[in-house]
C-alpha positions, 0 to 999 in steps of 0.5 A: 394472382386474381385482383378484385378493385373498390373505388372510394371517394372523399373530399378533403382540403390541404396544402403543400407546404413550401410548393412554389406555386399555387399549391401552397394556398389552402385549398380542396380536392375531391379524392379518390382512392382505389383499393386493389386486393390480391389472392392467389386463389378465390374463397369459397365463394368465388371472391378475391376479398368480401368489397363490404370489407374493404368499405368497412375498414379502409373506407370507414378510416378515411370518412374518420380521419380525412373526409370533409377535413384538412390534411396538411404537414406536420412542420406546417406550424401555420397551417397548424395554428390557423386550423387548431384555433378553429373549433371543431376542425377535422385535421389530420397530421402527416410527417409530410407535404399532403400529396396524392404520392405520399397520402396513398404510401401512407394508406399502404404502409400505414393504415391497410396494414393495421385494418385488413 
């Protein structure tokens, strides 16, 4: 198996709702996501995948919906009302808490599955 890396950076805001520290104030990150992309052989070209495409699909969904936005958990109603009462907030709804873990399993089970 031959794997070809894309590294791609995002600024986003969150909180982890419940968190029994200082993670649950609001607050910003400065993410980064590494797509690794796999085949058992190389195309024509000598490539694993074109990197243009991973920037195109998966790089152009996250500046969509996370970059310079605010991702917090959807049973956050406190965080959702603040932010919805903001005009022309980028917010992004997860089914959980917005941490590295669960925003990358979503990007895998979720999102990649749809673009690639």
């Amino acid at each position: 198996m031959i794997t070809a890396s894309r590294r791609i950076q995002f600024a986003y805001g969150h909180r982890v709702w419940k968190h029994e520290s200082k993670c649950k104030h609001f607050h910003g990150h400065n993410g980064v996501v590494w797509l690794h992309a796999r085949a058992p052989e190389l195309d024509s070209l000598g490539r694993v995948i074109d990197f243009g495409v991973l920037k195109e699909r998966i790089g152009a969904w996250i500046e969509q919906n996370w970059d310079h936005g605010f991702i917090y958990n959807i049973e956050d109603e406190e965080t959702e009302k603040v932010l919805l009462s903001l005009s022309e907030q980028k917010v992004f709804r997860l089914d959980n808490n917005p941490t590295a873990e669960v925003m990358a399993s979503f990007l895998l089970h979720v999102v990649c599955p749809h673009l690639l």
